[in-house]
Backbone bond lengths (Angstrom), bond angles and torsions (degrees), N, CA, C in turn:
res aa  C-N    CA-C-N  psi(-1)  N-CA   C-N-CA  omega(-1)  CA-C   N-CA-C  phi
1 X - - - 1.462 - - 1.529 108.90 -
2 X 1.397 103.14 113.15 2.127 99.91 171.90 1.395 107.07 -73.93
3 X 1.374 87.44 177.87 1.651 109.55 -169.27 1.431 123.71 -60.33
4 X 1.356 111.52 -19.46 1.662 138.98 -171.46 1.495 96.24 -91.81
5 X 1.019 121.24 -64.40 1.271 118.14 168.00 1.833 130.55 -42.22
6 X 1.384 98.49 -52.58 1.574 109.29 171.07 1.282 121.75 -72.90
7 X 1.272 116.73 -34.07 1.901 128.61 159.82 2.026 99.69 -49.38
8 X 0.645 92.18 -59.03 2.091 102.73 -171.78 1.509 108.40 -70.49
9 X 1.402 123.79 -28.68 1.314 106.78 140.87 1.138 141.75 -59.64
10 X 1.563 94.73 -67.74 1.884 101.48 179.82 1.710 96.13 -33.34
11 X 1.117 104.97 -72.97 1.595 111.90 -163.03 1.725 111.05 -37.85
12 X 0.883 128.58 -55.43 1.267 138.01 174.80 1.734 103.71 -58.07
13 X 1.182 126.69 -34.39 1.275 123.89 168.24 1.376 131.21 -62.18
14 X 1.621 104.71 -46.99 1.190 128.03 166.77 1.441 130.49 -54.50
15 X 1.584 101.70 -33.58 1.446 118.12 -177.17 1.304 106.80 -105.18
16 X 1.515 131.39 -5.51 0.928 118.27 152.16 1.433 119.27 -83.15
17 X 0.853 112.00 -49.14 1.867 94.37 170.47 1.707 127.31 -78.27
18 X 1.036 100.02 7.00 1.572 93.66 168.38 1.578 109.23 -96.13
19 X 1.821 112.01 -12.64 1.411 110.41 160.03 1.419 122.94 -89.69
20 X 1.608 121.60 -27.16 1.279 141.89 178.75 2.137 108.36 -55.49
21 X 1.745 106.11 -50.46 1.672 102.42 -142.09 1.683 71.43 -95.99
22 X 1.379 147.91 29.98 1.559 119.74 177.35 2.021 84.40 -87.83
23 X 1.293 96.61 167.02 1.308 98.90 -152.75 1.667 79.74 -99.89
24 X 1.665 112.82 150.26 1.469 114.43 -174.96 1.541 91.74 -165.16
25 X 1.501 86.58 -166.82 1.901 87.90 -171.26 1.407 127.01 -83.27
26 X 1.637 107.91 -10.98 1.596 133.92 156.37 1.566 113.34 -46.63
27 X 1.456 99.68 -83.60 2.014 113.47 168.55 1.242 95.51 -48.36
28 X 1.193 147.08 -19.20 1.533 121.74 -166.27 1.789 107.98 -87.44
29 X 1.685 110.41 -47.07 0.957 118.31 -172.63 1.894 110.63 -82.55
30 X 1.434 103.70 -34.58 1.519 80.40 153.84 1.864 133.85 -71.32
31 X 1.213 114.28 -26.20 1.556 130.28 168.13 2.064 89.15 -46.88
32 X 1.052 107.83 -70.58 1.831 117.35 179.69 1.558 94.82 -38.48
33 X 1.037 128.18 -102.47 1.223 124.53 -167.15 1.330 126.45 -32.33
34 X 1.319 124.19 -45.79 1.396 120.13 163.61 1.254 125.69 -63.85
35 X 1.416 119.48 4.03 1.458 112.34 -174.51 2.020 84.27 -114.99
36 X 1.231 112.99 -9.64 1.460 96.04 -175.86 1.439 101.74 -98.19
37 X 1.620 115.92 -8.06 1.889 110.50 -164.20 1.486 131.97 62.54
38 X 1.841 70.81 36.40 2.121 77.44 -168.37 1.586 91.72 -127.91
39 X 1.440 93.83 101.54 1.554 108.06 145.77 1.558 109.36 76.89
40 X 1.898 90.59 24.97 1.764 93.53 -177.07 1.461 132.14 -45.65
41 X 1.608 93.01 -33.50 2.088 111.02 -173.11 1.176 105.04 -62.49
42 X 1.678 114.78 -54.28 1.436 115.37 174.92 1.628 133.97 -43.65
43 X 1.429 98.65 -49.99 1.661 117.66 -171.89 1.807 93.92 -67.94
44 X 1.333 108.99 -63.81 1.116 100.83 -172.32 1.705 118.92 -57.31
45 X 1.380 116.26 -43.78 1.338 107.31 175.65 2.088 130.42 -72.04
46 X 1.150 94.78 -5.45 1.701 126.93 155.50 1.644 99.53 -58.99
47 X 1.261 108.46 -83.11 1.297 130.10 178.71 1.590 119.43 -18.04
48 X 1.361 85.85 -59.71 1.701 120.98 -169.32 1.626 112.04 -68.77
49 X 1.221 104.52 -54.50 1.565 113.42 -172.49 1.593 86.01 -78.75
50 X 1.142 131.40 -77.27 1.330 129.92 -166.63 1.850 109.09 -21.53
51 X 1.045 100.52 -64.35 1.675 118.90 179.36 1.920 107.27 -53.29
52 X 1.428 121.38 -44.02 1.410 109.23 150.50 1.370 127.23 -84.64
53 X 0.742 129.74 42.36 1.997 134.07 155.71 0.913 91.62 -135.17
54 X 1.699 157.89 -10.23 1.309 118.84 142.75 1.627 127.25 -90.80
55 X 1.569 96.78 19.45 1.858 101.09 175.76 1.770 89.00 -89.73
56 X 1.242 110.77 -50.85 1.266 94.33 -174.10 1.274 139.89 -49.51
57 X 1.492 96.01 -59.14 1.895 110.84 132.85 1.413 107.88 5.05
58 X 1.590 117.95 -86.15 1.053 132.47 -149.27 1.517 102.15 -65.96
59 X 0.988 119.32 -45.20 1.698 134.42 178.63 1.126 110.44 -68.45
60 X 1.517 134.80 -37.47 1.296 122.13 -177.31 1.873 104.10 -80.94
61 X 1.268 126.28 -7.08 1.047 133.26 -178.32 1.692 110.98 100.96
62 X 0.863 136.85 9.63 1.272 120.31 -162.26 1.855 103.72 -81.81
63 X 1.436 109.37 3.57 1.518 113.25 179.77 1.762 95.33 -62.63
64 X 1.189 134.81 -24.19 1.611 136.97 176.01 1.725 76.09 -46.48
65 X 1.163 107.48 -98.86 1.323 112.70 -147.53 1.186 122.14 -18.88
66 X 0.793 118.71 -50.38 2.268 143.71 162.09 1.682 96.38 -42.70
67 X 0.903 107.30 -79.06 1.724 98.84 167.39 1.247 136.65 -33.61
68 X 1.723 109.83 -46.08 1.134 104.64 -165.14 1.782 111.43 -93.37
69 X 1.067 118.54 -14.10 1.238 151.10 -169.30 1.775 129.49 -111.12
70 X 1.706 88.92 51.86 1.862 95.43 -168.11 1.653 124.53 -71.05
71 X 1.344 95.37 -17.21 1.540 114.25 152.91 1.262 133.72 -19.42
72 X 2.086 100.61 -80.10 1.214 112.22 140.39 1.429 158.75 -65.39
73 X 1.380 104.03 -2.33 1.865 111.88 153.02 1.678 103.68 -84.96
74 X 1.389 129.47 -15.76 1.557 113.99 -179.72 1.539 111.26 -82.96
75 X 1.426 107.96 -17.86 1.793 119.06 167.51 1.122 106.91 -58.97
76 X 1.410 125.60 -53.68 1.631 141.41 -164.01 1.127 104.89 -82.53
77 X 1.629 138.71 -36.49 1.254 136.72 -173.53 1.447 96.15 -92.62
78 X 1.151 150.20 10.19 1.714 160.04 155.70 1.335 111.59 -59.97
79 X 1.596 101.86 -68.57 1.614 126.37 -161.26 1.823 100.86 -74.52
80 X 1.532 101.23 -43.68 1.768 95.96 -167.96 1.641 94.38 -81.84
81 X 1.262 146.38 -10.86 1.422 138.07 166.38 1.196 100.33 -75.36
82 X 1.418 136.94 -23.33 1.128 128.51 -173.17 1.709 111.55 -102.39
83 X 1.331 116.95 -1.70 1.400 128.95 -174.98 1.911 99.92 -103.43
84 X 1.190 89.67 -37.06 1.502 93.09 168.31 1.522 133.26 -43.36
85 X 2.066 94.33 -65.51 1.262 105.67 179.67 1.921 120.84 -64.51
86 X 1.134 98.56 -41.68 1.867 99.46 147.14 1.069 124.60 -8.85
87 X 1.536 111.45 -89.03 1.404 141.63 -172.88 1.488 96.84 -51.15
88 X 1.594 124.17 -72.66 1.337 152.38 170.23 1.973 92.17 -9.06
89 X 1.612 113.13 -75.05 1.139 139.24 -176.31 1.738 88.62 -51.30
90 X 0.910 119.86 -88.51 1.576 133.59 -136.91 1.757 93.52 -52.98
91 X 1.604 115.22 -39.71 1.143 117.64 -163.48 1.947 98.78 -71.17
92 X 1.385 110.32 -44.22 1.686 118.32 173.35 1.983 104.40 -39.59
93 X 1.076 100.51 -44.15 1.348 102.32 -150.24 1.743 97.14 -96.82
94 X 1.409 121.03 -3.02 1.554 115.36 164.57 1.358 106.99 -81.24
95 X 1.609 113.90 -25.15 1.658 124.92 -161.93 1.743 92.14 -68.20
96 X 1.247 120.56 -18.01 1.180 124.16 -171.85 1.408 126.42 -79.79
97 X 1.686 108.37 -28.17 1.682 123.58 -157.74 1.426 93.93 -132.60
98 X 1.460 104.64 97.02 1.372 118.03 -173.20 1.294 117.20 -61.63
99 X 1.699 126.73 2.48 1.374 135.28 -151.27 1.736 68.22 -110.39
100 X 1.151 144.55 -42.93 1.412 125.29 -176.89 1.361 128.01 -93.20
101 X 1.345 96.61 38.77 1.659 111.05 -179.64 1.665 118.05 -114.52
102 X 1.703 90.23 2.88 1.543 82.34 -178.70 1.608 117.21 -102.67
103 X 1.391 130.15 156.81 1.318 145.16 -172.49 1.638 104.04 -25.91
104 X 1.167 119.94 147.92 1.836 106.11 166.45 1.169 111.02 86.92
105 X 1.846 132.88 -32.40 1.021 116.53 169.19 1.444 139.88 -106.54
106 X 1.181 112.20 20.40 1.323 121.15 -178.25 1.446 140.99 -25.42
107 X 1.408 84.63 -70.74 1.819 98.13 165.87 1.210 122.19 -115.57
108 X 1.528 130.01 -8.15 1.435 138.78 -173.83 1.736 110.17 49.35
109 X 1.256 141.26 -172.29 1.120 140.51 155.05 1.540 142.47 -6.13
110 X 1.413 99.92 -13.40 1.938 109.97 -168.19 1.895 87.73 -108.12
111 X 1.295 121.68 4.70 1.719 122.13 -158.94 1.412 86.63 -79.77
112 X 1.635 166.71 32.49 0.867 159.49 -43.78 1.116 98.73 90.60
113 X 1.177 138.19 -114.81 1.622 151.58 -171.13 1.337 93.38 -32.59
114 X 1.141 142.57 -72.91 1.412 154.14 -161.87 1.523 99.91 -59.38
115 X 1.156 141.72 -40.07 0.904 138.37 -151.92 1.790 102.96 -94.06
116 X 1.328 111.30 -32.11 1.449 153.24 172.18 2.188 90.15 -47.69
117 X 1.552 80.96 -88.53 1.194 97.16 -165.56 1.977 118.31 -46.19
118 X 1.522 95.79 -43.72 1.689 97.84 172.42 1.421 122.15 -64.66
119 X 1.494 111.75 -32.55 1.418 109.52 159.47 1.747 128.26 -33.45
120 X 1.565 89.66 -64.91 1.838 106.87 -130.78 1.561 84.24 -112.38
121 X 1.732 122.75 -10.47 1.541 105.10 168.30 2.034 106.22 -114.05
122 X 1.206 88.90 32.56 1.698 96.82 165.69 1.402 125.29 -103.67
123 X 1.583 114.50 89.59 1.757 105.41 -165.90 1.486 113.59 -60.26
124 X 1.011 110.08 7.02 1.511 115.17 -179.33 1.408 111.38 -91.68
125 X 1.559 119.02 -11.89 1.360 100.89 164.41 1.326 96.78 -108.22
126 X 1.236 145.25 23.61 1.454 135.10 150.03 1.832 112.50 -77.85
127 X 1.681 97.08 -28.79 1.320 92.35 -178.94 1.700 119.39 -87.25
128 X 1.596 95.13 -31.10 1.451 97.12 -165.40 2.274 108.88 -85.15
129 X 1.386 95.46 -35.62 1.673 116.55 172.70 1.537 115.26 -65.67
130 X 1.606 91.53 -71.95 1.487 89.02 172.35 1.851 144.24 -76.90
131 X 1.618 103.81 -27.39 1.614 106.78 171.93 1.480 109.70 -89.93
132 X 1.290 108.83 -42.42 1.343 105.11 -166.28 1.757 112.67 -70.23
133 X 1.658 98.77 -63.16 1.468 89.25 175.11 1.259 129.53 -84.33
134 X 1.345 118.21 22.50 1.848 125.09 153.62 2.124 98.32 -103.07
135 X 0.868 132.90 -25.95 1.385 119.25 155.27 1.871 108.03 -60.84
136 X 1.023 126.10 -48.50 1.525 125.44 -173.54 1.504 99.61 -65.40
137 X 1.668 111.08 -45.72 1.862 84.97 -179.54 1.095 118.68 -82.02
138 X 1.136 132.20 -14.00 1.724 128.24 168.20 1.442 133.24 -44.22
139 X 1.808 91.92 -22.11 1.431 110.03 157.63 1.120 133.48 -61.78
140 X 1.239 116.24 -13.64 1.726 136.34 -165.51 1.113 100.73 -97.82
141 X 1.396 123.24 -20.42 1.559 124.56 -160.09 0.769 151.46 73.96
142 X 2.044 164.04 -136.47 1.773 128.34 155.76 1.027 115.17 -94.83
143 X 1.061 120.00 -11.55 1.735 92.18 151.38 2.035 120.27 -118.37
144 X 1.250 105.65 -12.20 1.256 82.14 170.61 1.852 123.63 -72.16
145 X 1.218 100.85 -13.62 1.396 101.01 -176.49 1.501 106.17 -57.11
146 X 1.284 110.26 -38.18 1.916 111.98 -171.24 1.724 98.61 -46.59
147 X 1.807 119.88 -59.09 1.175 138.27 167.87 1.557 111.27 -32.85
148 X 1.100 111.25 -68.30 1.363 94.85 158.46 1.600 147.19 -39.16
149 X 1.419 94.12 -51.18 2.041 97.03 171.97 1.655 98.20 -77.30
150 X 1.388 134.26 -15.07 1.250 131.80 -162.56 2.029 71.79 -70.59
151 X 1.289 109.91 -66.88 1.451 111.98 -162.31 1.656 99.64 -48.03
152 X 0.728 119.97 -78.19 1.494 106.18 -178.96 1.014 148.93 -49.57
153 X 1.600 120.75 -14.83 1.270 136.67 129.84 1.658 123.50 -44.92
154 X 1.390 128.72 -41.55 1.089 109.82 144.68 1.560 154.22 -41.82
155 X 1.382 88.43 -51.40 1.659 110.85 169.00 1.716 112.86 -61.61
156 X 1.614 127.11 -14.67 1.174 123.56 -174.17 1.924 83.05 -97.64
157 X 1.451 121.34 -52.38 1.284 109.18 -175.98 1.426 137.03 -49.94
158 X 1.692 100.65 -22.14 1.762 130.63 -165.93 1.871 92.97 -79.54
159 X 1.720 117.79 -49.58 1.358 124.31 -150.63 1.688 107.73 -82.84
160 X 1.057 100.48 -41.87 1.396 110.17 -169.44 1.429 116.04 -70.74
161 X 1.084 128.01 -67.19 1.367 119.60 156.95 1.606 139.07 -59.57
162 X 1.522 104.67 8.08 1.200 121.59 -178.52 1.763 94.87 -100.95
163 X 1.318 114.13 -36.44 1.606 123.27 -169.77 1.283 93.99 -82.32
164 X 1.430 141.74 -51.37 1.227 136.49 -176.20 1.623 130.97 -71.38
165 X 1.129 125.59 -36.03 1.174 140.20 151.76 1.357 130.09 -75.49
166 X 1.379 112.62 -7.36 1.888 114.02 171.33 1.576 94.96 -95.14
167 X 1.585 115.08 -21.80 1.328 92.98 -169.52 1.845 91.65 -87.78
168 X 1.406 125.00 -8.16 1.706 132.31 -159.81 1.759 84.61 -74.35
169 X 1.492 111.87 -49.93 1.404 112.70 169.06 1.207 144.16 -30.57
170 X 1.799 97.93 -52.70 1.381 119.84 -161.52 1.771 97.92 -97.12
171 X 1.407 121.01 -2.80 1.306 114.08 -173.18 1.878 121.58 -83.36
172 X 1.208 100.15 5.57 1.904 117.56 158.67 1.581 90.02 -53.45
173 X 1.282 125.43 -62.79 1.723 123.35 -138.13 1.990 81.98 -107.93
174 X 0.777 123.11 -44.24 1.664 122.27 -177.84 1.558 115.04 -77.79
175 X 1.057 118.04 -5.70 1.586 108.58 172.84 1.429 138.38 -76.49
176 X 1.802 77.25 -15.01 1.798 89.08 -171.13 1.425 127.63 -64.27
177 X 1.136 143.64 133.20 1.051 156.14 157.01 1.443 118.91 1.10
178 X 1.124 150.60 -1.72 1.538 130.59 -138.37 1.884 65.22 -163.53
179 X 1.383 108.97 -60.25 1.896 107.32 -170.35 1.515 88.82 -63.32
180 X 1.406 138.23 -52.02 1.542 124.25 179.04 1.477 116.86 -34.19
181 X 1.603 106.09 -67.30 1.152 87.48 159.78 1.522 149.38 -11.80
182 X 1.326 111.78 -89.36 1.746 140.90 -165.95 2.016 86.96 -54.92
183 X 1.368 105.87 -35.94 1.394 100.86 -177.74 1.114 137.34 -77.52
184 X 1.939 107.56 -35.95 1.502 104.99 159.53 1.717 117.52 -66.79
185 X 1.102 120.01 -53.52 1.811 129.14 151.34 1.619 102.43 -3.58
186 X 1.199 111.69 -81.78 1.343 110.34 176.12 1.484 144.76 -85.08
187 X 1.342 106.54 13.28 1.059 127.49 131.31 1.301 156.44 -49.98
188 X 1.591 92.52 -49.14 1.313 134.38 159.39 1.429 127.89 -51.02
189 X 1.329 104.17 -63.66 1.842 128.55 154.05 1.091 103.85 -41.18
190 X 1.541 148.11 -63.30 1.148 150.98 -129.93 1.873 82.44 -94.74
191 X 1.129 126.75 -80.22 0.942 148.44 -138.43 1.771 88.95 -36.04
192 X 1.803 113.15 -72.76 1.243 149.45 163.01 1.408 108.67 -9.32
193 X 1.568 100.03 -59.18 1.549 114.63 178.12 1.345 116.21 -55.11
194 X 1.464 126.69 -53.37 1.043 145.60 144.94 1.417 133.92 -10.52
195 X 1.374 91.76 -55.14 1.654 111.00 -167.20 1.501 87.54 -76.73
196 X 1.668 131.87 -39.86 1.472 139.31 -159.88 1.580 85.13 -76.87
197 X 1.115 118.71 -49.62 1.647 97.17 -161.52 1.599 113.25 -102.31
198 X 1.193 106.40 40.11 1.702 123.83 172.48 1.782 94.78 -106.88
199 X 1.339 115.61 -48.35 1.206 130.09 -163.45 1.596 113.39 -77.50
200 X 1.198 105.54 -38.20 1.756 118.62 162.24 1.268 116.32 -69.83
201 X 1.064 127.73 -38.35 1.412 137.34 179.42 1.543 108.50 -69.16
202 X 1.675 121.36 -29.14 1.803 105.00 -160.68 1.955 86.39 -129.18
203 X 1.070 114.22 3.15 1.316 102.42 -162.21 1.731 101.93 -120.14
């Protein structure tokens, strides 16, 4: 591998996870699932693939479209502020019914859907996946740019199952009841927060 080549990785690696590990409502709900042992392979591999078809996305250029078309990110930034506060809600109101605080039940059947929905109705990974890091590989040029999403496609493969299964690990000491709590709670908060600064940001 030359130097042109290994520069357009790293870089694409780098920039994919310094956009990937900021903590959002994606990492949050996979962080949830791995601490409940529900349906980690799935969420994360949702997660995972989702996050490479929009690197490619990003590389083949279609981040123009996202640009040129703010219309359609204010549709998308509507529905995921409004998918948020849901979640936001639903997670408040498990913190409540201690019968849904135990391991295994987290999301039941929608852990899939949910995982779906935080993806692909977050304009922030249209902005941050698709414009930004298909503007960053364009820098690389036609073919280093591929090297580039190759790098950042890693970095989505490296995080996700590293976030979901350290927390699948750590859920002996995190499962308990009282930490369920404080976790859906702040989840909840986050989510809300979220949903407020999706809505400030496009509106």
């Amino acid at each position: 591998m030359n130097t042109t080549i290994l520069t357009a990785v790293l870089s694409g690696l780098v920039s994919g996870l310094s956009l990937i590990i900021a903590i959002g409502a994606q990492n949050a709900f996979v962080l949830r699932q791995g601490i409940a042992r529900d349906r980690v392979g799935v969420v994360v591999a949702i997660c995972a693939v989702s996050d490479l078809v929009l690197i490619v996305a990003g590389v083949l250029g279609v981040g123009a479209l996202v640009d040129n078309h703010p219309g359609l990110l204010r549709v998308v930034t509507g529905a995921g502020a409004a998918y948020l506060v849901w979640f936001g809600i639903r997670s408040l109101l498990s913190a409540r019914r201690p019968q849904a605080l135990t391991a295994g039940s987290a999301a039941g059947g929608s852990a899939a859907l949910t995982a779906v929905a935080l993806t692909w109705l977050n304009p922030h990974v249209y902005l941050d996946t698709v414009l930004m890091l298909g503007n960053l590989s364009a820098s690389h040029g036609p073919t280093g740019r591929w090297w580039f999403g190759a790098g950042a496609g890693v970095a989505s493969l490296l995080w996700f199952p590293t976030l979901g299964y350290a927390a699948h690990l750590a859920s002996r000491w995190l499962a308990r009841p009282r930490v369920w709590q404080v976790l859906e709670v702040l989840i909840g908060l986050a989510m809300f927060v979220l949903a407020a600064m999706l809505l400030r940001s496009s509106f």
